[in-house]
Residue frames as a rotation matrix with the C-alpha (Angstrom) as fourth column:
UNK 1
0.174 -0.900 -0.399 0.37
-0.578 0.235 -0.781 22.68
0.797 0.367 -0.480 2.77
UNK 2
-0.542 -0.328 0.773 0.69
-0.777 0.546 -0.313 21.30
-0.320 -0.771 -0.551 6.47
UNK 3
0.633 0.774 -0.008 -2.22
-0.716 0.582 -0.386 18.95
-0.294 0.250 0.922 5.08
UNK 4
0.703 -0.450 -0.551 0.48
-0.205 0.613 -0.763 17.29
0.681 0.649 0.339 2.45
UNK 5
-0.304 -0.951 -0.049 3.35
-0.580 0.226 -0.783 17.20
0.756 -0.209 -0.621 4.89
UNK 6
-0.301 0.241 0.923 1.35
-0.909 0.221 -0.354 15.41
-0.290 -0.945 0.152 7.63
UNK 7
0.853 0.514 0.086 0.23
-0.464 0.824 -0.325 12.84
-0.238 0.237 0.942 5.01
UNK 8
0.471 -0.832 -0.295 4.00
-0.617 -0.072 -0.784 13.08
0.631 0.551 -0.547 4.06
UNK 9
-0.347 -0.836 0.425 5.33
-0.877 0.129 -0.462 12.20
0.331 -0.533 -0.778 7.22
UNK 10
0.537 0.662 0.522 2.47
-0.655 0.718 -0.236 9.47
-0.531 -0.216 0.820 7.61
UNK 11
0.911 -0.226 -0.346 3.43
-0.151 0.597 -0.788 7.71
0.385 0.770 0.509 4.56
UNK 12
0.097 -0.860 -0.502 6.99
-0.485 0.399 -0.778 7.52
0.869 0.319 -0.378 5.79
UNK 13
-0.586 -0.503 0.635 6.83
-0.808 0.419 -0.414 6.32
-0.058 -0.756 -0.652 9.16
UNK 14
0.724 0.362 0.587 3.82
-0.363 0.924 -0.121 3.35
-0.586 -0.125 0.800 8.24
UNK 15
0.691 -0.368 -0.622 6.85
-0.416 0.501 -0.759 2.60
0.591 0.783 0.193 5.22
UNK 16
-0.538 -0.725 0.431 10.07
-0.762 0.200 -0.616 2.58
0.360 -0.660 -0.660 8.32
UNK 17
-0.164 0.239 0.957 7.47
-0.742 0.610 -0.280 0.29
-0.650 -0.756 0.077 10.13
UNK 18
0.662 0.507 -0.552 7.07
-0.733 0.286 -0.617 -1.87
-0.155 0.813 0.561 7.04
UNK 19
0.374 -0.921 0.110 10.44
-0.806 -0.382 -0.453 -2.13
0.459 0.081 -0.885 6.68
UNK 20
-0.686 -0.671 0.279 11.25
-0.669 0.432 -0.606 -3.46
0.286 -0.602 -0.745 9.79
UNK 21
0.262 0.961 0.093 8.01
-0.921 0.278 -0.274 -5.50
-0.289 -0.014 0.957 9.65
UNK 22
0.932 -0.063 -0.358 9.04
-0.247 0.611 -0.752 -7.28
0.266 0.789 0.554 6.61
UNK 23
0.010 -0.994 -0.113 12.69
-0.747 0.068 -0.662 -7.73
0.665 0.091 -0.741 7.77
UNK 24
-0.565 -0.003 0.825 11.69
-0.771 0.357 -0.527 -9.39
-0.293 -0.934 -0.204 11.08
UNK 25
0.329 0.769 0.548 9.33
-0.617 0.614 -0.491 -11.51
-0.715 -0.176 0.677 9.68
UNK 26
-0.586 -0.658 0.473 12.04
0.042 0.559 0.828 -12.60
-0.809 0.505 -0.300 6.68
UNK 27
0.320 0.587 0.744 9.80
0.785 0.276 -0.555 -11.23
-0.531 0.761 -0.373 3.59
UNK 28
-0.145 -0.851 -0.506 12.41
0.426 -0.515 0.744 -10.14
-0.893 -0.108 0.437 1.77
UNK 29
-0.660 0.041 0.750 10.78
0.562 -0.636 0.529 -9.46
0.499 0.771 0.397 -1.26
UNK 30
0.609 0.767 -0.201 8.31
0.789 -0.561 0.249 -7.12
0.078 -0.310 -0.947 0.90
UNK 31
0.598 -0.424 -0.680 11.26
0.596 -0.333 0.731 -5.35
-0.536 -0.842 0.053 1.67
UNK 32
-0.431 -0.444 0.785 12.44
0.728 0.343 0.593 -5.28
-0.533 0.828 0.176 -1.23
UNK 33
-0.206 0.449 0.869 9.96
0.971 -0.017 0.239 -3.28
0.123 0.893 -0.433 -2.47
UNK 34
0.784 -0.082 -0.616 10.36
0.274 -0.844 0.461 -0.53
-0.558 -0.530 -0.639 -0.10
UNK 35
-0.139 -0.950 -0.280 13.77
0.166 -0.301 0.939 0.54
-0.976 0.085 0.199 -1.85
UNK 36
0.559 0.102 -0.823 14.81
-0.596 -0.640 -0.485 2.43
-0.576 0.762 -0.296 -5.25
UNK 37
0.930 -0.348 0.120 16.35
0.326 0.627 -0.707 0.13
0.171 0.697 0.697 -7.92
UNK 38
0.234 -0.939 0.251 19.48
0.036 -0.250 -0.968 2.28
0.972 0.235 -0.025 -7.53
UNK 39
0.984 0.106 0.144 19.28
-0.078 -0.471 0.879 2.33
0.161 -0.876 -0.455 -3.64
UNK 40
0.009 -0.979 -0.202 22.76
0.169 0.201 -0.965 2.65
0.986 -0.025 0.168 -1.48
UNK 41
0.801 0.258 0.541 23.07
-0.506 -0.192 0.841 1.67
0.320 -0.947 -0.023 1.90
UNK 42
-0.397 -0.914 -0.087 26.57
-0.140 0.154 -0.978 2.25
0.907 -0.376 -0.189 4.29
UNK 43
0.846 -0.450 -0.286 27.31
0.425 0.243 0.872 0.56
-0.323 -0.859 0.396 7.49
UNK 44
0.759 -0.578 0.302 30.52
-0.640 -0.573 0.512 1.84
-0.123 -0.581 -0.804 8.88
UNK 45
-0.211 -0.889 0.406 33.55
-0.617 0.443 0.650 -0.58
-0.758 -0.113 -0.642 8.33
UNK 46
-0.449 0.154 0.880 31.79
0.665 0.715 0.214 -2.46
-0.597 0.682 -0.424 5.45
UNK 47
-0.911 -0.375 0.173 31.54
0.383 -0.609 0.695 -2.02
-0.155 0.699 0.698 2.32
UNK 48
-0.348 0.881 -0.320 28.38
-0.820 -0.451 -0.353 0.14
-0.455 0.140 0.879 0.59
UNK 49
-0.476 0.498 0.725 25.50
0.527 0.821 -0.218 -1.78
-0.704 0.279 -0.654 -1.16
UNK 50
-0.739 0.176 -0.651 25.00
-0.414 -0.880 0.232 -0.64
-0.532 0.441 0.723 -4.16
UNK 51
-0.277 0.689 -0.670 21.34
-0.830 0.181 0.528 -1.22
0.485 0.702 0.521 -6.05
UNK 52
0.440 0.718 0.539 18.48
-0.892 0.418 0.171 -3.51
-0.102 -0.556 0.825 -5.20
UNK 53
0.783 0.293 -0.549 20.22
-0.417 0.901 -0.115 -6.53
0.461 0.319 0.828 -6.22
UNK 54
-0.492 -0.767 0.412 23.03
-0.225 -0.345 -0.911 -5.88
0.841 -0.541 -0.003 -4.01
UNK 55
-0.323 0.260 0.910 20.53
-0.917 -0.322 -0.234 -5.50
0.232 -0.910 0.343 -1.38
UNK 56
0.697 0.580 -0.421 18.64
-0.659 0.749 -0.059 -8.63
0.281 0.319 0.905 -2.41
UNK 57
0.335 -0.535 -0.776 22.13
0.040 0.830 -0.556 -10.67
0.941 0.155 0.300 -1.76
UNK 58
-0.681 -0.732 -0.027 22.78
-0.136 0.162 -0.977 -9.50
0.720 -0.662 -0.210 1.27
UNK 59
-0.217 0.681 0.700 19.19
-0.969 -0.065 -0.237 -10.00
-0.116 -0.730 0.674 2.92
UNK 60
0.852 0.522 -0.046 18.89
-0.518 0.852 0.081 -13.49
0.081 -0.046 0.996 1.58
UNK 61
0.684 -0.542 -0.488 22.54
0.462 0.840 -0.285 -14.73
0.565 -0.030 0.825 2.21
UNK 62
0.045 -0.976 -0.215 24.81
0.588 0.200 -0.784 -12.34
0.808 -0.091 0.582 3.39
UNK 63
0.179 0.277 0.944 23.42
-0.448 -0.831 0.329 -10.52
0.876 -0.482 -0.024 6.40
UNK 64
-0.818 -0.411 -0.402 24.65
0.131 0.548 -0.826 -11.93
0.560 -0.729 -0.395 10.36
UNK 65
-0.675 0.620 0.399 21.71
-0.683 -0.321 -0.656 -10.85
-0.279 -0.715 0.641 11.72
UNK 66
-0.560 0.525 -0.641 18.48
0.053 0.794 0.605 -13.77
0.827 0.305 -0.472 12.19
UNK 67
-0.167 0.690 -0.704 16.01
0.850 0.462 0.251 -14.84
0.499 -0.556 -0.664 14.17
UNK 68
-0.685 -0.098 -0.722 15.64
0.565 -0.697 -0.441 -11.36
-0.460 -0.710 0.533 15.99
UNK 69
0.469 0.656 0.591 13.41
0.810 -0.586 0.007 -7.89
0.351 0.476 -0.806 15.84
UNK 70
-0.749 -0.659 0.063 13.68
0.608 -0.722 -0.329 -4.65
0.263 -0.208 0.942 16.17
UNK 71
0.067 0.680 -0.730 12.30
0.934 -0.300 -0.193 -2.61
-0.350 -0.669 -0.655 18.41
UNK 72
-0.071 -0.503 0.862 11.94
0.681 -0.655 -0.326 1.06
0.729 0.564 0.389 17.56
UNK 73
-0.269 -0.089 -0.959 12.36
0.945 -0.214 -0.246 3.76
-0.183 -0.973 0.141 20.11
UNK 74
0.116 0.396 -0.911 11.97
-0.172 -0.895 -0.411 7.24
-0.978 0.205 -0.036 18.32
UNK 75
0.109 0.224 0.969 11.43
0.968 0.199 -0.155 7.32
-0.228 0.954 -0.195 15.00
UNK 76
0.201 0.411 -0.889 11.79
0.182 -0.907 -0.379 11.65
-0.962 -0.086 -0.258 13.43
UNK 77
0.311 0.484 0.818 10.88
0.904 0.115 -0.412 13.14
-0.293 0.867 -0.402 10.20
UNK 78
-0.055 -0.590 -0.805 12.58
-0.172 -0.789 0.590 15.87
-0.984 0.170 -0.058 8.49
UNK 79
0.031 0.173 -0.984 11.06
-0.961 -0.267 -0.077 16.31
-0.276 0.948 0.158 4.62
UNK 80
0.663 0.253 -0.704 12.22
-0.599 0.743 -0.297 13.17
0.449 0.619 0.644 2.93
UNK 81
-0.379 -0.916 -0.133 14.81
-0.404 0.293 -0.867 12.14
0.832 -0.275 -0.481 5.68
UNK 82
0.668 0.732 -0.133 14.29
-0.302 0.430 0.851 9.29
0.680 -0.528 0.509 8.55
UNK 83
-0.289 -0.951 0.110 16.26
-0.705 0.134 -0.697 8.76
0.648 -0.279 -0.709 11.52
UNK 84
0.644 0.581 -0.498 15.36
-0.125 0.721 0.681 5.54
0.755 -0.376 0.537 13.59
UNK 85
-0.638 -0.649 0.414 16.88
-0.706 0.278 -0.652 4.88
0.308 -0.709 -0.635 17.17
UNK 86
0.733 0.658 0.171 15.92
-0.668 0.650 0.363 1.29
0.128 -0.380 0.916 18.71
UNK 87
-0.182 -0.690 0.700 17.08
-0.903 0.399 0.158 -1.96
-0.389 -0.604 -0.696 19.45
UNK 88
0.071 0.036 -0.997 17.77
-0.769 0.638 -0.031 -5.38
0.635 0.769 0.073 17.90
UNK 89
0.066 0.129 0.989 17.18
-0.922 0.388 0.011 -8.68
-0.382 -0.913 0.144 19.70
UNK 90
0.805 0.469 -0.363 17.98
-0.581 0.746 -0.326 -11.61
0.118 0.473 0.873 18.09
UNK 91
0.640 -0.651 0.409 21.03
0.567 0.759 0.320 -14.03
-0.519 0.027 0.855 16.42
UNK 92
0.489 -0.729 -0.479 24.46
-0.855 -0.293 -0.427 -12.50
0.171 0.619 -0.767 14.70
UNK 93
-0.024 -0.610 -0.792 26.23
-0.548 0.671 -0.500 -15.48
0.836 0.422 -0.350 13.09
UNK 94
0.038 0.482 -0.875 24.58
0.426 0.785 0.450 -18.30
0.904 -0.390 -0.176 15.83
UNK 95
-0.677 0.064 -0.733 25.14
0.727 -0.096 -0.680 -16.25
-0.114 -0.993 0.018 19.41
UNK 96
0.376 0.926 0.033 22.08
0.904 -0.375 0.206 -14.14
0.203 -0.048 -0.978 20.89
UNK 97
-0.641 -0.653 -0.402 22.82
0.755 -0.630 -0.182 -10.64
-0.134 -0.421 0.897 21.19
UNK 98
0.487 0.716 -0.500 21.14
0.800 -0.596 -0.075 -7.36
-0.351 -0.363 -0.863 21.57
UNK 99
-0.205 -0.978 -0.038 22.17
0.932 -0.207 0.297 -4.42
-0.298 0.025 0.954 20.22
UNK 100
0.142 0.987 -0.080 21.40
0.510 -0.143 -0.849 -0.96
-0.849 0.080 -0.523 19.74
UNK 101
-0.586 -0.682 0.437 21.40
0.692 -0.142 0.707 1.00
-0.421 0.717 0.556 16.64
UNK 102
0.210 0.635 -0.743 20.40
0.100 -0.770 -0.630 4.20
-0.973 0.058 -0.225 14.64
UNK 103
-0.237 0.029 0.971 19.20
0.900 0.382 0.209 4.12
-0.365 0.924 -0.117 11.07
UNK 104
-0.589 -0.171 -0.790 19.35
-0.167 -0.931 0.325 7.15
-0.791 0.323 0.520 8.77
UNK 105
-0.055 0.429 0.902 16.54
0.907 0.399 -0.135 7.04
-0.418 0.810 -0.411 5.58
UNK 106
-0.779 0.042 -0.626 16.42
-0.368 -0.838 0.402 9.07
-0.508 0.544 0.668 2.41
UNK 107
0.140 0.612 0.778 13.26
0.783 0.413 -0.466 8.34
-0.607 0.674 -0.421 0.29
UNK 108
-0.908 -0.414 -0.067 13.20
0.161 -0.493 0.855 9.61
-0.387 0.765 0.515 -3.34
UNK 109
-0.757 0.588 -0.284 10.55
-0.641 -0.753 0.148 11.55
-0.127 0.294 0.947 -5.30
UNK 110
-0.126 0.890 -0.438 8.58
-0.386 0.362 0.848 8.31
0.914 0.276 0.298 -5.89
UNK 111
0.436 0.745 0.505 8.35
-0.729 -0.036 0.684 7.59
0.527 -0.666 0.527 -2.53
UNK 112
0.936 -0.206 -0.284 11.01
0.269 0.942 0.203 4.78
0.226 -0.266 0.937 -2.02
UNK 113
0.577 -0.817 0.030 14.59
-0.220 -0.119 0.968 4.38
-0.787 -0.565 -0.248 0.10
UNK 114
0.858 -0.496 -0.135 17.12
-0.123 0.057 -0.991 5.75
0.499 0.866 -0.012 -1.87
UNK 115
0.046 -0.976 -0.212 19.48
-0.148 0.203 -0.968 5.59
0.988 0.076 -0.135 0.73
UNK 116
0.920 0.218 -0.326 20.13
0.198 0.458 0.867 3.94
0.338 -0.862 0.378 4.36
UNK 117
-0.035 -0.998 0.052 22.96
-0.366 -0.036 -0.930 4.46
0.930 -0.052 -0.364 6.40
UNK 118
0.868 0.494 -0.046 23.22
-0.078 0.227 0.971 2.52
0.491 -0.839 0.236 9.78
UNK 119
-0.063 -0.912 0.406 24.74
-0.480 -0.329 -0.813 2.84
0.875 -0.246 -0.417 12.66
UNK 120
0.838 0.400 -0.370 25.28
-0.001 0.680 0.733 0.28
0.545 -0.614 0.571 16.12
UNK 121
0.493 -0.446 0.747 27.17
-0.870 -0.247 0.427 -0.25
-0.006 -0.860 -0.510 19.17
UNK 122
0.517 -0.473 0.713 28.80
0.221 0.879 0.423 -3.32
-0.827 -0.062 0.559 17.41
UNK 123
-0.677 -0.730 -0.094 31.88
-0.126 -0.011 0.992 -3.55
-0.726 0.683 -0.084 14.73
UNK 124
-0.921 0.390 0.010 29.69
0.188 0.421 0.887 -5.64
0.342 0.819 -0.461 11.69
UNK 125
0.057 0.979 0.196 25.52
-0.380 0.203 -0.902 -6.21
-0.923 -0.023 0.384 10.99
């Protein structure tokens, strides 16, 4: 059994780096494909995204974040749950800013993010 959960926890942290692979590099259908058709992901003061095509609109038009990566700092596993602390370096809506922020994943039985919840040391992302 430790066998499967070490390949378990592989498999999610090369997907979290994927993730933020594809996000930084603006290949949004890569990213895309990392998520569950039904996925739902909350930020704090804005509203939820429900489902991939939801997600799809807000990575190709309605996101403030650009030009920028993300660094990760710890990264821990817990069954199907991911918690990411790190930092963001880039553009929010044309000024440069830094910022830091902690991302919550759920992945579902087939392996994909059913649900995201971030969290940052700024009001919006």
């Amino acid at each position: 059994m430790q066998g499967h959960a070490a390949h378990l926890r592989a498999y999610y942290v090369e997907h979290i780096h994927a993730y933020y692979d594809a996000v930084d590099d603006g290949r949004i259908d890569d990213l895309l494909a990392l998520f569950a058709d039904d996925v739902v992901y909350d930020r704090p003061g804005q509203p939820s995204i429900d489902g991939k095509d939801d997600l799809e609109a807000f990575y190709r038009r309605d996101r403030p974040l650009s030009e920028g990566r993300h660094e990760v700092h710890d990264l821990l596993v817990d069954d199907g749950t991911v918690a990411v602390r790190g930092t963001f370096s880039g553009v929010q809506d044309g000024t440069d800013v830094e910022l830091g922020f902690a991302d919550v994943y759920v992945f579902d039985a087939d392996g994909l993010i059913a649900e995201r919840f971030t969290y940052t040391d700024r009001d919006t992302i």
